[in-house]
N, C-alpha and C positions, 0 to 999 in steps of 0.2 A: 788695818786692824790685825793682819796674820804680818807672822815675822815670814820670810823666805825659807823655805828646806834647803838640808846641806845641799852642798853643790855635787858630793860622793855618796857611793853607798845606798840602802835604800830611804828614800824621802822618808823623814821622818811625818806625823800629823802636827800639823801646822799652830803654833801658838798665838794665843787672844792675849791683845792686850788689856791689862785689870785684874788679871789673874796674880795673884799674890807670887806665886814662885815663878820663877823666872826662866824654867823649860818646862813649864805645863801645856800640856799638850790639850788641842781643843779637843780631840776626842774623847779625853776624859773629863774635860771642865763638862764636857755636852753630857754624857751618860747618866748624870744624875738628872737631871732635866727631863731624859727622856723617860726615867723609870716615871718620874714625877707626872709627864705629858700621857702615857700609857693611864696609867692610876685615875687623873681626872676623867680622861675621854670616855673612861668607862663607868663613873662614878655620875658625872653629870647628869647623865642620862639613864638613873636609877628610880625617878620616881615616876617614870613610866609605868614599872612594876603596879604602883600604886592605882594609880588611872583604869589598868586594867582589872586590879583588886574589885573597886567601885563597881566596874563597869560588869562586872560578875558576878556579886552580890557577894563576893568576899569579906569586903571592908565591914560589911555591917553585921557581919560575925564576929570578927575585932572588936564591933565598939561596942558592945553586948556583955564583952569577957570582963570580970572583976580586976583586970592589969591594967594597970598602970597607963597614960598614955603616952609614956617618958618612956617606959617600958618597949612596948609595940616601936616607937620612933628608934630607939639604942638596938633592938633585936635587928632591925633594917639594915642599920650602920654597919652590927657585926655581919650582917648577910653582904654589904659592902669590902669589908675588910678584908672578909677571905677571897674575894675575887681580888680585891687586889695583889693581896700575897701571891696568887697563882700567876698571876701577869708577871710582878717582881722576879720570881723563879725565872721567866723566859729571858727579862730584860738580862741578870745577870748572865745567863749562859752563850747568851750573846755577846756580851759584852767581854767572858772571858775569851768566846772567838775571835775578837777583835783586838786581841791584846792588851786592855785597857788595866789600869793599875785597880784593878778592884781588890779589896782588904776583904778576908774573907773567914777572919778571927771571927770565934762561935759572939762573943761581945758585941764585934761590931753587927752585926748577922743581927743581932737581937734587938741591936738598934734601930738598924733599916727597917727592919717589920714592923717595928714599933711605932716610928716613921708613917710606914707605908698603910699602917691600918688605922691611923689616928687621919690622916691625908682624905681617905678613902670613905672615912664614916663622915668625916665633915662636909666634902663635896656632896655623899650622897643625902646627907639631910639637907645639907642648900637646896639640891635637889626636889626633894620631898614637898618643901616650901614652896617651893616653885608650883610644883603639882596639884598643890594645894590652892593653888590658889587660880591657877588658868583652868583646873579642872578637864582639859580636854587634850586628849593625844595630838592631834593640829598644832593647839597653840604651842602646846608643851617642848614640841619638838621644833617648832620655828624659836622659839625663846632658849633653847637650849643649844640650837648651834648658834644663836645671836651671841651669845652669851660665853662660850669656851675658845675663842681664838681670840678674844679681848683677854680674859683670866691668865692665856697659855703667854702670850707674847707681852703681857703688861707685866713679866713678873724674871728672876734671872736665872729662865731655866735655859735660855740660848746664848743670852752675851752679860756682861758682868753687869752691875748697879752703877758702878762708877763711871761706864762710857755713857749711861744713860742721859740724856736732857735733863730739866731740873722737873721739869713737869713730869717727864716719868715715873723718874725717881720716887715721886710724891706717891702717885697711883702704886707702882712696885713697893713699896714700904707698907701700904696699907691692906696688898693680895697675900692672904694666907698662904697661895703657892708659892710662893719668895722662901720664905721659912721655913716649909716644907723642903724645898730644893736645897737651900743652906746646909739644914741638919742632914740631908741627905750626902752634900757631899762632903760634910766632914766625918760623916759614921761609911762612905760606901768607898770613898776613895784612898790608898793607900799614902799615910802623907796629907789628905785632906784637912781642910781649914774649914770654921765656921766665920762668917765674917761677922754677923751678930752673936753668936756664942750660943750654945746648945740649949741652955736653960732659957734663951729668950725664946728661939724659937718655939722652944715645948711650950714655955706659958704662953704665947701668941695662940699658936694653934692648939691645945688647951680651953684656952679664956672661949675663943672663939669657936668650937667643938658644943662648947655646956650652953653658949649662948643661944644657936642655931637649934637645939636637943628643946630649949625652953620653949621658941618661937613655933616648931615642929607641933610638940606637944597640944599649944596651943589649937593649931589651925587642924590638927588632922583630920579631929571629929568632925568637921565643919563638911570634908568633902563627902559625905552621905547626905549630905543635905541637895 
């Protein structure tokens, strides 16, 4: 899978095969992955919030208020978003510790966020779903780590789509965080490529954003019951 380091000088980071250019370096095919792996771990595990809402008599102040409940579900998201944007901030400045080709044009910057908080409100209303529906911090949290290392490693935030099996492949094409990590590293990386191309990604995660927002909506009220 990695090609050899030069034989002089210092080692270079070792190249993946499937990677479109031909001295890409794995440390930066991986950098997007990991903003992307950051973003979820934290997002996954958002509708905890909720659980503990209920469990405080929070939530049924919420369901009380003349808003929307689209509204209350998208307010969560942006409560998601900006924690991810703060993680994103760290992953970069590590990342330029590490010498990695990160692009760092105000455009692309705006991209990544854009990225990073559309990623971040969609995980965490999966999230919410979730919550909504096992209703208890136990299960929530046995189903939430069942649930984030199948998402993390079914998708091509560690090695490319193409070295994948076919059966993967299937599963990766259909995880949101694929598309996520794509537009990632064609907006974070200097030189960066989309393999499906930016505008699928955004419709994908997108389509898939409003869908999760509807299903949300639906179920929230239910958790007062």
């Amino acid at each position: 899978m990695f090609n050899s380091p030069p034989a002089h000088g210092i080692p270079d980071s070792p190249q993946v095969r499937g990677i479109t250019s031909d001295n890409g370096r794995y440390l930066d095919f991986l950098a997007p992955g990991i903003l992307a792996q950051s973003v979820l771990f934290a997002a996954i595990f958002y509708g905890i919030a909720a659980i503990w809402e209920r469990d405080l008599g929070v939530l049924h102040r919420y369901m009380v208020s003349p808003a929307p409940r689209s509204a209350l579900v998208l307010g969560k998201a942006l409560s998601s978003a900006v924690r991810g944007l703060t993680q994103a901030v760290m992953v970069y400045l590590l990342a330029l510790a590490l010498g990695i080709d990160v692009d760092i044009s105000p455009v692309k910057l705006l991209g990544v966020a854009c990225m990073i908080a559309l990623g971040s409100g969609l995980f965490s209303t999966f999230s919410l779903i979730i919550a909504c529906i096992v209703k208890t911090r136990e299960r929530f949290m046995g189903i939430g780590q069942v649930l984030t290392m199948p998402i993390f490693f079914a998708s091509n935030a560690i090695y490319p789509i193409d070295i994948m099996p076919g059966w993967l492949k299937t599963i990766s094409r259909a995880n949101p965080l694929t598309y996520q990590v794509d537009a990632l590293r064609a907006l974070m990386l200097i030189g960066g490529q989309s393999k499906f191309g930016l505008a699928v990604d955004c419709l994908v995660l997108g389509a898939t954003f409003v869908f999760l927002v509807f299903i949300a909506a639906r179920l929230y009220p239910r958790m007062t019951t």
